[in-house]
N, C-alpha and C positions, 0 to 999 in steps of 0.2 A: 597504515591502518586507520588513523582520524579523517582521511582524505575518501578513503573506501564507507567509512560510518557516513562520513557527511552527505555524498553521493547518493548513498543508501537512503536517510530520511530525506532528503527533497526531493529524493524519484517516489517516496511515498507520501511526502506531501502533496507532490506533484500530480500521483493518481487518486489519491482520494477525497484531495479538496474541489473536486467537479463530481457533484451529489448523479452518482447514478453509470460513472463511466466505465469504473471496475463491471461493476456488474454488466454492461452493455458488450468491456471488453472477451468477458468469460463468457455469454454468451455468444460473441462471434468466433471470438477462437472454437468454441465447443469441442474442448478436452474434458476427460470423464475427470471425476474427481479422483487425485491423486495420480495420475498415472507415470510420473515419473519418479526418479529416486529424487528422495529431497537432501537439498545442502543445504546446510547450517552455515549462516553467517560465521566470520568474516568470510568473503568470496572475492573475487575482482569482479569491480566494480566499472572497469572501462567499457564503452560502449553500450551501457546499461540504458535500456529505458522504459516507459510504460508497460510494456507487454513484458517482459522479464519481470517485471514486478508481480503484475498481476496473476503471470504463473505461478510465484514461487506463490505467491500467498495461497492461491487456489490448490496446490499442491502438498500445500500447511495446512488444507483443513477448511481455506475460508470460502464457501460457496457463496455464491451472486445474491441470496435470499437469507444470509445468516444474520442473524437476530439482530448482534453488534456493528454488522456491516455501515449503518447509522450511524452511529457511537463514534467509530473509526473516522468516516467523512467528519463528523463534527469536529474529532478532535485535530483531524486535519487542515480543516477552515480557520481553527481557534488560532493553530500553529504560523499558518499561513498569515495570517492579520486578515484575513476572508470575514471575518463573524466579528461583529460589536464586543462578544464578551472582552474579556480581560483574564487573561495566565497568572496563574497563580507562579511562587517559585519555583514550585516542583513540575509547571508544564503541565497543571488540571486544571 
């Protein structure tokens, strides 16, 4: 399970700390929003990578143009060591 978590965040650190590639992803896939059933974390994580991410998020709700979609990249850059800021304890 910690191996499956950890997998989990650096495939999504991994897609959203490059500002603009989710969204670039969800448009070239061009799946409607939602169309598959969604799984709930924990899942196997083997063979995971960018484009499983980006489905399940886009299948969670998160379209290419959502408000936070920014938010998300930043906090991903932050996580990354990508962005000058500085993480607090809790990872804000």
């Amino acid at each position: 399970m910690r191996n499956a978590r950890r997998t989990w965040y650096n495939g999504c650190i991994n897609l959203f700390s490059v500002p603009g590639l989710y969204a670039a992803l969800i448009k070239q896939i061009g799946f409607p929003l939602g169309n598959r059933r969604r799984e709930r974390f924990p899942f196997n994580t083997r063979n995971l990578n960018v484009y499983h991410i980006a489905l399940w998020f886009h299948d969670h709700g998160l379209y290419h143009q959502h408000p936070e979609l920014q938010e998300i990249e930043r906090w991903a850059r932050l996580v990354g060591g990508m962005d000058g800021d500085i993480l607090d304890s809790e990872g804000n």
